[in-house]
C-alpha positions in Angstrom: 26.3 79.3 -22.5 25.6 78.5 -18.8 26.9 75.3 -19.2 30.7 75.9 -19.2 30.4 78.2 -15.4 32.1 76.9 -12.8 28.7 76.3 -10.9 27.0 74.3 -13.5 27.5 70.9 -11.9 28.2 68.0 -12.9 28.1 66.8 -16.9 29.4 63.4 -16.9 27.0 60.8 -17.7 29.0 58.2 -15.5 29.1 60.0 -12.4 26.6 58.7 -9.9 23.8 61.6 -9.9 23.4 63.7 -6.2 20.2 61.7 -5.8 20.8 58.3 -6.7 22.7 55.5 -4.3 25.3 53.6 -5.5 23.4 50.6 -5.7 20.9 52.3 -7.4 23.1 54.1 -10.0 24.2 50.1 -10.5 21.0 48.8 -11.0 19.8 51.7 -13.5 22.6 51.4 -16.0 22.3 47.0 -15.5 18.6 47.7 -16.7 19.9 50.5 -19.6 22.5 47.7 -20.3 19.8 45.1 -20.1 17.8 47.0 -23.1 20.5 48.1 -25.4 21.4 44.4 -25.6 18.0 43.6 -26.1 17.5 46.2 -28.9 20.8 45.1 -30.5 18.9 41.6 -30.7 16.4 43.1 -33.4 18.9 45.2 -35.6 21.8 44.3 -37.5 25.2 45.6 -37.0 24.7 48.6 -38.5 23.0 50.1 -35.7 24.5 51.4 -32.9 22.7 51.5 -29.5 23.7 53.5 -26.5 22.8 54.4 -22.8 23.4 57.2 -20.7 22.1 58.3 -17.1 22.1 62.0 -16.3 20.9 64.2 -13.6 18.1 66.2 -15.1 15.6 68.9 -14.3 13.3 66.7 -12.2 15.7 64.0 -11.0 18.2 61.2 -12.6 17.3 60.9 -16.5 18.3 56.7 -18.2 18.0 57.2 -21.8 18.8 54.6 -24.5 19.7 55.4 -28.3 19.3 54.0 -31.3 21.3 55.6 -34.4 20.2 54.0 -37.7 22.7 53.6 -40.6 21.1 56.0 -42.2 17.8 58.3 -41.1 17.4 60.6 -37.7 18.8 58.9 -34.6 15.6 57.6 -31.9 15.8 57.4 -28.1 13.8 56.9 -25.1 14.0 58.0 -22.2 13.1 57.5 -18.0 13.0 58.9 -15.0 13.3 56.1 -12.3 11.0 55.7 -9.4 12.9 55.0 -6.5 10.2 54.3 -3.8 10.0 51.1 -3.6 13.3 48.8 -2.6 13.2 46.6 -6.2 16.1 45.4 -7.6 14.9 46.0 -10.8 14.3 49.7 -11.6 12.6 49.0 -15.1 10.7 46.0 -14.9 11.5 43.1 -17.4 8.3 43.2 -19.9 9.5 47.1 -19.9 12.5 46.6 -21.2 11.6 44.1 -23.9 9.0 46.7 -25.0 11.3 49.7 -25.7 13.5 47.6 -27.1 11.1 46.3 -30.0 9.9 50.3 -29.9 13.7 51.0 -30.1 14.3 48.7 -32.9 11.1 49.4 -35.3 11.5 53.4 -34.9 15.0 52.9 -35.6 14.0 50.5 -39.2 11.3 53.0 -39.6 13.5 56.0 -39.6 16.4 54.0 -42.4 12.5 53.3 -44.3 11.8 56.7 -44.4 15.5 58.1 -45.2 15.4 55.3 -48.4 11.8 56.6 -49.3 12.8 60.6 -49.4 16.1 59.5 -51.6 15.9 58.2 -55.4 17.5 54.9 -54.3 15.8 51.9 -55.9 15.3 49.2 -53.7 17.3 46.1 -54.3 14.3 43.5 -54.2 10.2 44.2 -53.7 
């Protein structure tokens, strides 16, 4: 109910958060971008992957989705450290890691949707 005052701040996922640099508002959606593409690697079409950043509670908030065909949509979620002057916010063998967690909770979640439903499988 709070959220619709005048005093709220900001909502918009795009907009640069009060903490964050331009250059680092660039370089944490490059490395969001960087693991959505990844995670849309390991899934078929079917999936589709998103990335926000957000100004949360305790700082700027990246968070990447995964919404299965079928089955509860899965996400993860950072807060960025900004102390030390990397280009890279979320180091590389990071981001190839959520994105296979990504991509198997997001098979696991159209497993378990297929399991609770009276579907036979096609093939064993």
């Amino acid at each position: 109910m709070n959220g619709n005052t005048p005093y709220a701040g900001p909502t918009t996922p795009d907009t640069p958060a009060a903490d964050l640099s331009p250059a680092q508002h660039r370089a944490l959606r490059e490395s969001l971008s960087r693991i959505a593409s990844r995670t849309r690697e390991f899934l078929p079409d079917e999936y589709t992957v998103g990335s926000e950043v957000n100004q949360g509670s305790n700082g700027p908030q990246a968070t990447v989705a995964v919404r299965p065909p079928i089955g509860n949509p899965v996400s993860a979620g950072f807060t960025p450290d900004f102390e030390e002057d990397d280009s890279e916010l979320i180091p590389s063998a990071e981001r190839d890691e959520v994105a296979r967690g990504l991509a198997a909770s997001a098979a696991l979640q159209v497993k378990a949707a297929l399991a609770n439903a009276d579907i036979d499988p096609p093939a064993r």
